[in-house]
C-alpha positions as CSV (number, residue, x, y, z in Angstrom):
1,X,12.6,-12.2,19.1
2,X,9.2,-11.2,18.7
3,X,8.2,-8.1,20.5
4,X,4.8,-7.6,19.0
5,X,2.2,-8.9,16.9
6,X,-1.1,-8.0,15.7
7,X,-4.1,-9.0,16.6
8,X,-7.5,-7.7,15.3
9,X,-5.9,-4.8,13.5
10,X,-4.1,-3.6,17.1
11,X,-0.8,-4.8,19.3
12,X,-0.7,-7.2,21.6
13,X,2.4,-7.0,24.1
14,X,3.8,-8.4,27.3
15,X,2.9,-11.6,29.5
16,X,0.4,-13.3,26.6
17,X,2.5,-13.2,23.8
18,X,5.2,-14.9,25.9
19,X,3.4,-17.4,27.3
20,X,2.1,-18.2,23.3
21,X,5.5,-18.0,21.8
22,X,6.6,-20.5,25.0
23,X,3.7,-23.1,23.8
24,X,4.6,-22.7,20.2
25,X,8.4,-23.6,20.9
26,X,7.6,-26.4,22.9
27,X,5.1,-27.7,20.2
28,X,7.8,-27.3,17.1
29,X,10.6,-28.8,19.9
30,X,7.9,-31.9,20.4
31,X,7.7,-32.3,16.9
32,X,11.2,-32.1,15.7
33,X,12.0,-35.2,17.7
34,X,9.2,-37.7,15.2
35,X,9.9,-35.2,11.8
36,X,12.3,-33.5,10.1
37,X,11.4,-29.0,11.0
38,X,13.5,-26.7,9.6
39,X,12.7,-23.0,8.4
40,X,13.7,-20.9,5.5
41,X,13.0,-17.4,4.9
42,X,11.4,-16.5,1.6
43,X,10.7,-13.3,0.7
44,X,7.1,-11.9,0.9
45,X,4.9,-11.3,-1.9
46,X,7.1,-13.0,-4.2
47,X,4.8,-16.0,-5.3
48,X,6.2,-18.5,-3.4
49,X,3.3,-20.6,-3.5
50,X,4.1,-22.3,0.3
51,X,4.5,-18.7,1.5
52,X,1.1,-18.0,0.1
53,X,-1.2,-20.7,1.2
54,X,0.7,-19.7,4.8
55,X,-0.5,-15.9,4.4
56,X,-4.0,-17.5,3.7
57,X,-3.9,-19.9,6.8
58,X,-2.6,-17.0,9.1
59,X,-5.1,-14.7,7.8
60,X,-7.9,-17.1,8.0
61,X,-7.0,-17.6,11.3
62,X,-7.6,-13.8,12.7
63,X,-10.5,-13.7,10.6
64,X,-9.3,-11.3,7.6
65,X,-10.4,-11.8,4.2
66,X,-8.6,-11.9,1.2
């Protein structure tokens, strides 16, 4: 489970994370049922270029440049 994460270069606990992680669930759960989910673990910095344009996404998303 995810106790922490980071936002803005500091960590964010408790009640907001939760209720983030609850919304997320529900939103991969919605999905599942029109496609096909699943998730595999690939190590990081390896290349993989999936996991890659993911670390840009997630990046881009909290505003942190390359």
């Amino acid at each position: 489970m995810i106790m922490k994460v980071l936002k803005n270069g500091r960590q964010v606990y408790g009640k907001q994370i939760r209720n983030k992680l609850k919304i997320m669930l529900k939103t991969i759960n919605d999905m599942k049922k029109k496609i096909d989910i699943y998730f595999q673990k690939v190590l990081a910095h390896s290349g993989d270029y999936y996991n890659e344009v993911a670390d840009g996404l997630a990046k881009k998303a909290v505003g942190i440049k390359k």
